[in-house]
C-alpha positions in Angstrom: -74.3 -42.6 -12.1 -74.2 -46.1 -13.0 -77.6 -45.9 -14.7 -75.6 -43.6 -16.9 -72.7 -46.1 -17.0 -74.9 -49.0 -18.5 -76.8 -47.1 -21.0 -73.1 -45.3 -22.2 -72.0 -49.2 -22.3 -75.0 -50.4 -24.0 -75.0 -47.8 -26.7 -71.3 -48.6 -27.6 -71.9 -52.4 -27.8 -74.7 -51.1 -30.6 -72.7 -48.8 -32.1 -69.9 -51.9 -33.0 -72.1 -54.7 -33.3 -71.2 -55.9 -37.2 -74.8 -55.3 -39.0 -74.5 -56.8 -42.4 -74.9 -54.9 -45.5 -76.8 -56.4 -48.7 -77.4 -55.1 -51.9 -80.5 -53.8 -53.4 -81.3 -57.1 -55.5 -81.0 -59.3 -52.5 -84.3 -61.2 -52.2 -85.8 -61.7 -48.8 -85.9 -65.7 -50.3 -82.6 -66.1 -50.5 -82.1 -65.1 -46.5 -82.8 -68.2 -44.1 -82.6 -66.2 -41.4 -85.8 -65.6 -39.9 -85.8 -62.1 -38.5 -82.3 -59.9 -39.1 -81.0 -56.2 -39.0 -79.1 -55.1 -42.3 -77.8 -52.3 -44.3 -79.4 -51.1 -47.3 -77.3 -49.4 -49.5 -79.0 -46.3 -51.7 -80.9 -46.0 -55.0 -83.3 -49.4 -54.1 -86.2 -47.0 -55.5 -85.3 -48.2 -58.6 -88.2 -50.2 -60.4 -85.4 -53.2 -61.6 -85.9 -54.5 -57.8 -89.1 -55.7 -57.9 -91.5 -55.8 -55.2 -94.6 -57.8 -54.9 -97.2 -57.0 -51.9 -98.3 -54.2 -49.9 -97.1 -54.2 -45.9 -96.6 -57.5 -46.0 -94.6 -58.4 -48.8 -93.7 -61.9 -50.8 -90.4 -62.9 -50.0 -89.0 -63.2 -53.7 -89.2 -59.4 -53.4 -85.9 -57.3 -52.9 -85.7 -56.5 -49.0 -84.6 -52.9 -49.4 -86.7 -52.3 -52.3 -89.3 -53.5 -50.0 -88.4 -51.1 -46.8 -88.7 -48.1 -49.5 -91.8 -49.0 -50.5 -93.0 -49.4 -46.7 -92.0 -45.9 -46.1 -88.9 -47.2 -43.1 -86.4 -46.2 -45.6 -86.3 -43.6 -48.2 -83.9 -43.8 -50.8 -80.6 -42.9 -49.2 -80.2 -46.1 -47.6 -80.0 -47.3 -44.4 -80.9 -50.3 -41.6 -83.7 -52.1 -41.2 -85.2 -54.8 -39.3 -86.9 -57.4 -41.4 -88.9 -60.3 -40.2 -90.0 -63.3 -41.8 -94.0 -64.4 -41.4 -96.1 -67.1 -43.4 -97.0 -66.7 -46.6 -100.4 -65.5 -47.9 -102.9 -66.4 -50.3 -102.0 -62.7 -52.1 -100.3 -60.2 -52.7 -101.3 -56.8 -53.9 -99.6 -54.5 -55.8 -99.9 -50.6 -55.1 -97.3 -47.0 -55.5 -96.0 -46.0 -52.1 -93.0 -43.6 -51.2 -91.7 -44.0 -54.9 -91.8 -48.1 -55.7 -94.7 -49.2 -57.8 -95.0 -52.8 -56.1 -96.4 -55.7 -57.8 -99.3 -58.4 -57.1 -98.6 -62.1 -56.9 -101.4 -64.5 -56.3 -99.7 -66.5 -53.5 -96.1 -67.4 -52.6 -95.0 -69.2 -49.7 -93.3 -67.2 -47.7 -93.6 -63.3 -46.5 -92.0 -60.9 -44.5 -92.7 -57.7 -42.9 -90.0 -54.7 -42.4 -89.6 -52.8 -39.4 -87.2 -49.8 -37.9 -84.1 -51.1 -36.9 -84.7 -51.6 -32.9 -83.5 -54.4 -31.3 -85.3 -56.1 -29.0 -84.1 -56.7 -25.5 -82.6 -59.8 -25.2 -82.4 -60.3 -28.7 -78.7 -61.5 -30.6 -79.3 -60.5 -34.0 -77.1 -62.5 -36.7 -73.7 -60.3 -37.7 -73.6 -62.8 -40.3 -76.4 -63.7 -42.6 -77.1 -67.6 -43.7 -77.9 -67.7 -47.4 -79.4 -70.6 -49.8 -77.1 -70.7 -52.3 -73.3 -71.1 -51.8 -72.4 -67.9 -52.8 -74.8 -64.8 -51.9 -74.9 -61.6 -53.5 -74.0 -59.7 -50.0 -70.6 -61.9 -50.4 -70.1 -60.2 -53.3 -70.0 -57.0 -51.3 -67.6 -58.1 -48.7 -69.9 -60.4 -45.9 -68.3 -63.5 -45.0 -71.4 -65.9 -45.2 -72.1 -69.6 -43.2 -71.3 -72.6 -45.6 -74.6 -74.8 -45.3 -74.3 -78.3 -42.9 -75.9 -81.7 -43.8 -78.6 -82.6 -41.1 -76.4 -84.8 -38.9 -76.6 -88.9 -39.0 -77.1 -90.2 -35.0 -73.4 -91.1 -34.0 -71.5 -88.6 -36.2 -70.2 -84.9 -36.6 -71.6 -82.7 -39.3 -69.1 -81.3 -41.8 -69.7 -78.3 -43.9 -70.4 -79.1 -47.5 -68.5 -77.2 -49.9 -69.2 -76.3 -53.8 -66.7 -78.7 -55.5 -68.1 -81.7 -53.3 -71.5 -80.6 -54.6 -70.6 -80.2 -57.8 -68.7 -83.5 -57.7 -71.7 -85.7 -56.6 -74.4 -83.6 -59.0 -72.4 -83.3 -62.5 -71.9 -87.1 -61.9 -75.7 -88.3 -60.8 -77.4 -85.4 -62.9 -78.4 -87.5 -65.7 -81.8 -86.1 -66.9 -84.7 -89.1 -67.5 -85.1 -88.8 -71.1 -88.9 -88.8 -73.2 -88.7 -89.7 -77.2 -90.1 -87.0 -79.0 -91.2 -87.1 -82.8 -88.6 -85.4 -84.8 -89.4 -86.7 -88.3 -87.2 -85.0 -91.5 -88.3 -85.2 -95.3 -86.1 -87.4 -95.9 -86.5 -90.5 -93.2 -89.8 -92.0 -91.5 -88.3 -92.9 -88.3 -89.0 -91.2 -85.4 -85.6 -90.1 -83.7 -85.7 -89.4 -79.6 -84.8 -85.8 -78.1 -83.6 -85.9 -74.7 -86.9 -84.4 -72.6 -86.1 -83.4 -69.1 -89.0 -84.7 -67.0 -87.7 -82.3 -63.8 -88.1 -78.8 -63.7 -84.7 -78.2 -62.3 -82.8 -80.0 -65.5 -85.2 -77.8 -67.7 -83.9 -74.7 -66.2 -80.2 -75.4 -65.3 -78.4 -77.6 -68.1 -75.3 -79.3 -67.2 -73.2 -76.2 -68.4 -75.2 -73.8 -66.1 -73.9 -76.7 -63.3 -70.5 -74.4 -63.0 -72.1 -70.6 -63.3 -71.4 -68.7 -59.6 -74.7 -68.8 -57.0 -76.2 -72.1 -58.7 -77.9 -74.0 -55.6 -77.0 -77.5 -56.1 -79.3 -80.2 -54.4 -78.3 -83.9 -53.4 -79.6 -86.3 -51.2 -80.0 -85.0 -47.2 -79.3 -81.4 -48.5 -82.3 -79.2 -48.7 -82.1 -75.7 -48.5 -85.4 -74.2 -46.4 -86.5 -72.3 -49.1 -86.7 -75.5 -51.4 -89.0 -77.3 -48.5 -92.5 -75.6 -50.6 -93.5 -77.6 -53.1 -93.5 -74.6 -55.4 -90.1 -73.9 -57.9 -87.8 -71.2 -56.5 -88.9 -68.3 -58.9 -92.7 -67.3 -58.8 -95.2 -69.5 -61.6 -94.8 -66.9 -64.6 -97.6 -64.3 -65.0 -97.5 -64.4 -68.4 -96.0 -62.5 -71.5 -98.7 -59.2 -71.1 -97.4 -58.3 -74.6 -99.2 -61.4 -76.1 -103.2 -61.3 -73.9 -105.3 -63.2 -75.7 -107.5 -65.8 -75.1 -106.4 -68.9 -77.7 -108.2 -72.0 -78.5 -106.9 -74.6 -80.8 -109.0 -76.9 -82.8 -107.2 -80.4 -83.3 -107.7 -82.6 -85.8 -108.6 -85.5 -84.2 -110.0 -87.7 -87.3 -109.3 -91.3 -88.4 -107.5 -90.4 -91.7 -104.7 -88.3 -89.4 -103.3 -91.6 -87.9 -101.9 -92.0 -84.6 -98.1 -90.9 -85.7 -98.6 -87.3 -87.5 -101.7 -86.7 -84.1 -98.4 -87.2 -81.6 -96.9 -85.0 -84.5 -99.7 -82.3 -83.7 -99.6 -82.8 -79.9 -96.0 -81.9 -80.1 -96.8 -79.0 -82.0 -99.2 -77.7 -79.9 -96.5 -78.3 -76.4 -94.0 -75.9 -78.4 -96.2 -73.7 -78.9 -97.2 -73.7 -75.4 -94.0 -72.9 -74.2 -93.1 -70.4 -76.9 -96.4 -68.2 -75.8 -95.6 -67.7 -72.2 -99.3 -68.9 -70.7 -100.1 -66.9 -67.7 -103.1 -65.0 -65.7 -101.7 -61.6 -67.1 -100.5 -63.2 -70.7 -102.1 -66.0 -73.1 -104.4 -68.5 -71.9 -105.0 -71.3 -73.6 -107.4 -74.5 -74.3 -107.7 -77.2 -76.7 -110.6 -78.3 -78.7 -110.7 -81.6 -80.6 -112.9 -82.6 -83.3 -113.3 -85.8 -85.2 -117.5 -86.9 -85.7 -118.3 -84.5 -83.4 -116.0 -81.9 -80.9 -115.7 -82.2 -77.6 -113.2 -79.8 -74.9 -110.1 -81.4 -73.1 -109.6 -78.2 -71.0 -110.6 -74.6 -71.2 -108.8 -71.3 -71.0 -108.9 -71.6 -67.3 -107.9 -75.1 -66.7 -103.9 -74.6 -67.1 -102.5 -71.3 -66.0 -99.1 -71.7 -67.0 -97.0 -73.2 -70.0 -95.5 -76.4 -67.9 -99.0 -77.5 -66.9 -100.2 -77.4 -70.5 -97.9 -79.5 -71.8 -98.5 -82.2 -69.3 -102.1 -81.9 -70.2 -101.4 -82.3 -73.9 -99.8 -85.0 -73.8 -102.1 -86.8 -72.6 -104.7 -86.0 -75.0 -106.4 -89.3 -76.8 -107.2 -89.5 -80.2 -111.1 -90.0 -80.8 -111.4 -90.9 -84.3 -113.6 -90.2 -86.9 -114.5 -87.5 -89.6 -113.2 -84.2 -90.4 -115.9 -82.0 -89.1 -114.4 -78.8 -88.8 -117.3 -76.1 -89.5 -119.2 -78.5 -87.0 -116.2 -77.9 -84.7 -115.8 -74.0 -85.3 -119.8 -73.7 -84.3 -119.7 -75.6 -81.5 -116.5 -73.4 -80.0 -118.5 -70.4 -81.1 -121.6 -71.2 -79.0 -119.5 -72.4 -75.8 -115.8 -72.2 -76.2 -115.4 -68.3 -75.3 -117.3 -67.8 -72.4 -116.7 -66.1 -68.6 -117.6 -69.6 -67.0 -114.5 -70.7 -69.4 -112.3 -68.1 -68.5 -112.9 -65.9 -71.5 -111.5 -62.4 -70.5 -113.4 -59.3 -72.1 -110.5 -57.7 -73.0 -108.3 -60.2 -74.1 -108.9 -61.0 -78.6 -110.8 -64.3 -78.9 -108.5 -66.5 -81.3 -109.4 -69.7 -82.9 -106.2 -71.6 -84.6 -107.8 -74.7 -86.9 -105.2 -77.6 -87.4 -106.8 -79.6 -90.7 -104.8 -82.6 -92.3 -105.9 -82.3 -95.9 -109.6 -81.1 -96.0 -113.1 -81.3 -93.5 -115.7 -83.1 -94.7 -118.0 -80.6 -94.2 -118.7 -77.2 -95.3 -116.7 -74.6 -92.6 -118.2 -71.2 -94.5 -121.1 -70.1 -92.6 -119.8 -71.4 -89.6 -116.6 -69.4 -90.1 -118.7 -66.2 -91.0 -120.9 -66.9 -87.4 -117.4 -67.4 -85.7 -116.2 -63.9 -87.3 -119.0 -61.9 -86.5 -118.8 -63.2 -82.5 -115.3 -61.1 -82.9 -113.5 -64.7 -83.0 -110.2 -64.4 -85.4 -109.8 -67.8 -86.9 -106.3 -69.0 -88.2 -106.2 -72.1 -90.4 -103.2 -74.3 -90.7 -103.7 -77.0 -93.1 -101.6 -79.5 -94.0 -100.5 -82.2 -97.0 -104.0 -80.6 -99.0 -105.8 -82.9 -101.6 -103.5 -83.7 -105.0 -105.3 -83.4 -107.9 -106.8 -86.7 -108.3 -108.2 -86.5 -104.8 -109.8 -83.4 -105.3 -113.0 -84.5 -106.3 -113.6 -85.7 -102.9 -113.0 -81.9 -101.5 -116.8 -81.1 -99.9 -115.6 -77.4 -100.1 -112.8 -75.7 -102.4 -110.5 -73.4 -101.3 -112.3 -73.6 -97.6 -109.3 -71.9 -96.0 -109.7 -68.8 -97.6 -113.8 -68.7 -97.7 -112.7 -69.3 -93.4 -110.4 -66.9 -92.2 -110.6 -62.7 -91.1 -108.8 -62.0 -94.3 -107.3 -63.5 -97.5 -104.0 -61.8 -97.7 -102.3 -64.8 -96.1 -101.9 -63.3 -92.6 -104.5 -65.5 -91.2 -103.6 -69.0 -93.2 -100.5 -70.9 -93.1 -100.1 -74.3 -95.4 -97.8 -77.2 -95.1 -96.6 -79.0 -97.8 -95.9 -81.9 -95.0 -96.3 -82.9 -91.4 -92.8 -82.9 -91.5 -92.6 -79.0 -91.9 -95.4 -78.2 -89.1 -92.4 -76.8 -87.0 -91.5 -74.6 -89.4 -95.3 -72.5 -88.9 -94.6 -71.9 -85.2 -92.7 -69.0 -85.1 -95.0 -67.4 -87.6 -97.8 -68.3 -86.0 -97.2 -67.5 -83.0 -96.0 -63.7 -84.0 -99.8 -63.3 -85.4 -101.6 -64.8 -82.6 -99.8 -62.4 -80.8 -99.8 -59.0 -82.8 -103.2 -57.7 -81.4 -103.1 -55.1 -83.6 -104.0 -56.3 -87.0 -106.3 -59.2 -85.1 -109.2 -57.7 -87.2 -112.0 -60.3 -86.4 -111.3 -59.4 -82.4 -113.3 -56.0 -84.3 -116.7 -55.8 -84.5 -118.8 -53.7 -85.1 -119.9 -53.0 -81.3 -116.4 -52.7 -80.0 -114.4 -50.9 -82.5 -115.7 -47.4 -82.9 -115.1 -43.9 -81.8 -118.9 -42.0 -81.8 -119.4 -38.4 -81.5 -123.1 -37.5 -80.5 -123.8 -34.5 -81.7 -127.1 -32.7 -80.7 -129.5 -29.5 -80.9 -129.8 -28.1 -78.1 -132.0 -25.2 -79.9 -134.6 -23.2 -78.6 -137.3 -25.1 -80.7 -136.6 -28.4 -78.9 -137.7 -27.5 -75.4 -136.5 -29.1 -72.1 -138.4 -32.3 -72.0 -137.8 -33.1 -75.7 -134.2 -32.6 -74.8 -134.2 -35.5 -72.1 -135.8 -37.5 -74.6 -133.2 -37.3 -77.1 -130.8 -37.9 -74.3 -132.6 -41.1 -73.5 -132.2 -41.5 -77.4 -128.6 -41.8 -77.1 -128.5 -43.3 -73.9 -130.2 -46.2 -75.7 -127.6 -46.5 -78.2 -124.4 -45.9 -76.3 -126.1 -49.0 -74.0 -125.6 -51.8 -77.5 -121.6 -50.6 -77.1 -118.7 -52.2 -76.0 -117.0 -49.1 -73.8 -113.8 -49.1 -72.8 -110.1 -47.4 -73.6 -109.4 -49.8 -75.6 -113.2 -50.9 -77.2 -115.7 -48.2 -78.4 -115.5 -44.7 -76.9 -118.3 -42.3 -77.1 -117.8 -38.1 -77.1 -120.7 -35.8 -77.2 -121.4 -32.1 -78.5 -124.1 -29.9 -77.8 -124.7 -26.8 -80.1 -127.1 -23.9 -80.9 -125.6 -20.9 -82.4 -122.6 -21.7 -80.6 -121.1 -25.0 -79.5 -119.8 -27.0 -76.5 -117.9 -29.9 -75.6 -119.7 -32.1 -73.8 -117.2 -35.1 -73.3 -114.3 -35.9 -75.3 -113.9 -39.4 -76.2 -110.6 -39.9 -73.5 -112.5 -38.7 -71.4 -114.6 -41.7 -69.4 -113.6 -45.4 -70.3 -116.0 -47.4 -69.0 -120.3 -47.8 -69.5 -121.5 -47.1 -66.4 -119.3 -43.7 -66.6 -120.6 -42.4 -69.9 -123.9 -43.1 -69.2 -123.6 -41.3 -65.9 -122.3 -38.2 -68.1 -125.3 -38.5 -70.5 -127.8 -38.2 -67.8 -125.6 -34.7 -66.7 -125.6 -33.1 -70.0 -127.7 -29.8 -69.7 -130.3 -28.2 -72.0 -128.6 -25.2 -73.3 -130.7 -23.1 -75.7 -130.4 -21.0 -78.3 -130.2 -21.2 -82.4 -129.7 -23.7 -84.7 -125.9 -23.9 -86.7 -125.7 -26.8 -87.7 -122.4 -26.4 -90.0 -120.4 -25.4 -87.9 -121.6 -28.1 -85.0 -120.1 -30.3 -87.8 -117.1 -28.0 -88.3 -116.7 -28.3 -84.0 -117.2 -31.8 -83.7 -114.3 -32.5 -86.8 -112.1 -30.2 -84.6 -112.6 -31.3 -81.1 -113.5 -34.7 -80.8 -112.5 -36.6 -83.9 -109.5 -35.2 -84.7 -108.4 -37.2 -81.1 -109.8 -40.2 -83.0 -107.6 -43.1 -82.5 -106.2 -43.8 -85.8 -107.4 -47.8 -85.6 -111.2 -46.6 -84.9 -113.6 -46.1 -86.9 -115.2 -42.5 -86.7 -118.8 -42.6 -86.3 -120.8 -39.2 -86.2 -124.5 -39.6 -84.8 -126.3 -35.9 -85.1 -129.5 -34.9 -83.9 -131.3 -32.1 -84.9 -135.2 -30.8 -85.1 -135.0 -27.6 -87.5 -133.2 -26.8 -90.4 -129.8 -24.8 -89.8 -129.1 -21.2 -90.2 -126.0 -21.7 -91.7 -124.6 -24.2 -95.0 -124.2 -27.5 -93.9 -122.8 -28.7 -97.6 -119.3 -28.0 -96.7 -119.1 -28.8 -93.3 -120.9 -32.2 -94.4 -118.2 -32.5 -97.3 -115.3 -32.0 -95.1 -116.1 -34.7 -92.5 -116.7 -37.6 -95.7 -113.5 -36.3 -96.8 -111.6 -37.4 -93.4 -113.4 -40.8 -92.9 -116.3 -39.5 -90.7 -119.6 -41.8 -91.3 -122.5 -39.8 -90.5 -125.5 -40.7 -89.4 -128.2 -37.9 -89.7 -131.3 -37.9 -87.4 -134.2 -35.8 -87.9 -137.0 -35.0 -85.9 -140.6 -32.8 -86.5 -139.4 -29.6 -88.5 -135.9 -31.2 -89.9 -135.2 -30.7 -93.4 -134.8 -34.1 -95.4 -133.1 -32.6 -98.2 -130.5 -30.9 -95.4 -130.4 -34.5 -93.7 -129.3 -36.4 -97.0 -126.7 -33.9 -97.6 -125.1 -34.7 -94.3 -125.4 -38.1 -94.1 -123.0 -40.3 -95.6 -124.0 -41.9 -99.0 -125.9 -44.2 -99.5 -128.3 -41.4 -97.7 -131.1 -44.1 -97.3 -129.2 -46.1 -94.7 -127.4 -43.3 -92.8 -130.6 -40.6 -92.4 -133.6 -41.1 -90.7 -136.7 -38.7 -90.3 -139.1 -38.8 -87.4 -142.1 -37.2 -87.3 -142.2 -37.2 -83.1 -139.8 -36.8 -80.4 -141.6 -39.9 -78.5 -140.7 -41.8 -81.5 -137.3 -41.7 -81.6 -136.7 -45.1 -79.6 -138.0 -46.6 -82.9 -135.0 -46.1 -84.8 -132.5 -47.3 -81.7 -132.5 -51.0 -83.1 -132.1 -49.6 -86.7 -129.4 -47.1 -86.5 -127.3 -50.2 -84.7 -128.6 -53.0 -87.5 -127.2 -50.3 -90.0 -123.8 -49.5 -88.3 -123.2 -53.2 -87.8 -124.4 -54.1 -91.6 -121.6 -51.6 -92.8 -119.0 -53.0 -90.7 -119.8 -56.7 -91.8 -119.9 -55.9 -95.4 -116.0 -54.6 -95.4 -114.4 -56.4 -98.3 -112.1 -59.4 -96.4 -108.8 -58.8 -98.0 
């Protein structure tokens, strides 16, 4: 009987102990606390309340976002026990119980969520401690501790309230200022802009001093989440609207003097913090040229904006000639590679800053950088007046540079004065991947279509052969979603889809599927194999690709291949026409794009066909090259 008494007594204490209720956005961070029950409120499932980890999760996720994701609540709601453990090197990201969590390389502090048992012996906090003065959960009703100054020996700690904070910060929070080069048109004088050299002033200003849950810091007062030596928001990922992998060339020459350089490495700082530099974003790395070029850092040196412009500043002048097409070669050959953080899927984008003209030819060099897949952007400024032109090694060397001459590529500057005014633009082009046209080449910007006679006539082991054939070829690709995709038909009197080109993304995939492709059989209907492959594979042709049609045939077709042929130049299909032993030339010319010399091919033997690997590529990649530049 008094068993029963205790456990009746024990299970009303629980039912009335106060648990504290938070809301949804309440970051495990913000909690000092380190282990507490709470009350999550429904609807945390939603994807605003971001959650980074898996388990064991960072703690600048949302606590109940995280106990959906763990599976210990669903989305009605409900308490939880949450306990905080160290942080980790990483955090990854995966979908559970409706919550698509996120990864974070490493944060400081983690935490794990649990059912909501108490442990014996255990006093859980009915009140939660928070680091800033006024919590979200306040918001919702929870009284919450005000924090306490470590004590001095021989006196009595005294709460410290917001207006005493405010008092001693608004009057001691005067920002350490850095002159900055702000010339005008109209007056030589540099003029100084107040440069916050802390973190905190650059993202609180004075005005942001009075806005509600601002954690205000003075002397002796040091919230334990501020202990890390990290800021109190995670380092930025990156804008992922804007991946690309960016180096600038800086002029670096004698004739720039040291004033408009500081000029430039301002420039370059703003444009630094405009992009957003991150892991999952931009990267960036800096180039200077002068005699010759040399690296200050590479894409993976700085992984964030902040960092960058510490770097830049620091960046000496070295004097010397205009060398640019020196400079673009030399980032060509080394700049963009994996050891240097290049990302394969991420454009390659070269931005040239020249002050008035190089003195050296920049042409080929700029044709080499082009064909790499490198879009160069030229920003030139205070060009040669007319009685200086004579001295010009290479006229009109922006235009005979860049992917195209329609302007999008090229900015000009009357004035070192103006070189703010290019950023915005500039960075809007860097960053619209889309019309990035040199980041196309001819290896990673197609969609192919295989298509192949699988007639009677050819015979099973000729038919491997002529797989092997297009193995070969699909190999010289760049595969992915977003690179070249490959499809494949097979016909004889009939036809079948093999692959469609959505339907394997990566190399190892497609050539996998190419080895699985089975001799069929049969007759030999051309036409409408043409007809099938129009229908089912290119007309899923992204609309940015270009259409590529590689067919493969040993006999002449049984049925008209002029109108079939006719239809597929008509939509933009380039075909390439393959013949082996008892092909028709005449047919082949007819469905081979024109000029038929460079898109048909006859062989006389199926063990020949490797020949004419190499050849079919040179041509596809000649075409592609020759597209006018405007």
């Amino acid at each position: 009987m008094r068993t029963v008494v205790l456990t009746m007594k024990a299970s009303v204490i629980e039912m009335f102990l106060a648990v504290p209720q938070i809301n949804c956005d309440v970051k495990a961070g913000k909690i000092i606390n380190p282990e507490f029950i709470v009350k999550c409120p429904a609807g945390c499932q939603d994807p605003k309340y971001h959650v980074y980890g898996t388990d064991v999760y960072a703690s600048y996720s949302s606590v109940c976002g995280a106990a959906v994701h763990s599976g210990v609540l669903d989305n009605s709601g409900g308490k939880i026990l949450v306990r905080k453990v160290a942080g980790q090197s990483g955090y990854k990201g995966s979908y559970s119980n409706g919550v698509q969590s996120l990864s974070l390389p490493r944060w400081r502090e983690s935490f794990i969520v649990l059912e909501s048992k108490p442990k014996k012996g255990v006093t859980y906090p009915s009140a939660l401690t928070y680091s800033s003065s006024k919590s979200p959960a306040a918001q919702a009703g929870e009284t919450t501790k005000a924090y306490q100054r470590p004590p001095i020996p021989g006196t009595t700690a005294q709460p410290v309230t917001l207006m005493q904070l405010l008092a001693v910060t608004v009057a001691e929070a005067t920002p350490t200022t850095l002159p900055r080069p702000s010339p005008s048109a109209a007056s030589t004088t540099s003029r100084p802009r107040p440069q916050p050299m802390d973190h905190r002033s650059q993202e609180m200003g004075e005005m942001d001093l009075l806005k509600p849950g601002s954690v205000l810091l003075d002397e002796g007062f040091v919230p334990k989440e501020e202990l890390s030596t990290q800021s109190s928001e995670p380092v930025s990922l990156g804008d992922p609207n804007c991946k690309v992998d960016l180096s600038f060339l800086i002029d670096g020459s004698a004739s720039i003097g040291k004033r408009r350089f500081r000029i430039q490495k301002q420039f370059l700082a703003d444009v630094a913090q405009a992009l957003d530099v991150g892991p999952a974003g931009p990267l960036m790395g800096v180039v200077q040229y002068g005699d010759n070029p040399a690296t200050h850092f590479n894409l993976k040196t700085h992984m964030n904006s902040q960092d960058l412009k510490t770097a830049i500043e620091k960046i000496p002048q070295r004097g010397g000639l205009s060398n640019v097409g020196r400079a673009i070669s030399f980032v060509t050959k080394n700049f963009f590679s994996k050891a240097n953080g290049n990302r394969s899927g991420a454009p390659n984008v070269v931005v040239v800053m020249v002050d008035g003209w190089p003195t050296d030819k920049v042409e080929e060099a700029s044709r080499l950088a082009r064909e790499s897949g490198i879009n160069i952007f030229f920003i030139t400024i205070e060009g040669a007046v007319e009685n200086e032109k004579q001295y010009v090694v290479e006229p009109n060397f922006a235009n005979k540079a860049v992917c195209r001459t329609n302007g999008f590529y090229s900015l000009h500057v009357q004035s070192w004065f103006g070189l703010h005014k290019t950023l915005q633009p500039l960075v809007k082009r860097v960053c619209d991947t889309d019309r990035l046209a040199c980041s196309k080449t001819c290896l990673n910007s197609a969609d192919i279509g295989f298509v192949i006679d699988g007639s009677s006539s050819v015979g099973t082991g000729n038919f491997r052969t002529v797989l092997q054939f297009v193995t070969n070829i699909s190999k010289e690709f760049e595969i992915s979603d977003t690179d070249t995709r490959i499809g494949a038909v097979q016909y004889t009197y009939e036809q079948r889809l093999e692959f469609g080109f959505d339907k394997y993304s990566s190399k190892p995939d497609i050539l996998n599927a190419i080895k699985r492709v089975g001799y069929w059989s049969g007759g030999t209907s051309t036409g409408a194999a043409i007809n099938f492959a129009l229908e089912q594979l290119f007309m899923k042709s992204k609309p940015n690709k270009r259409k590529l049609m590689i067919l493969i045939t040993d006999g002449r077709s049984y049925d008209d291949v002029r109108i079939p042929a006719m239809a597929a130049h008509l939509k933009g299909v380039i075909t390439y026409a393959i013949g082996i032993a008892w092909a028709a030339q005449e047919e082949l010319e007819v469905i081979a794009t024109h000029p038929a010399r460079d898109h048909s091919f006859f062989v006389d033997e199926f063990d020949n066909l490797y020949q004419y690997v190499s050849r079919v590529i040179q041509n596809i990649c000649t075409e592609f090259n020759s597209q006018p530049r405007n």
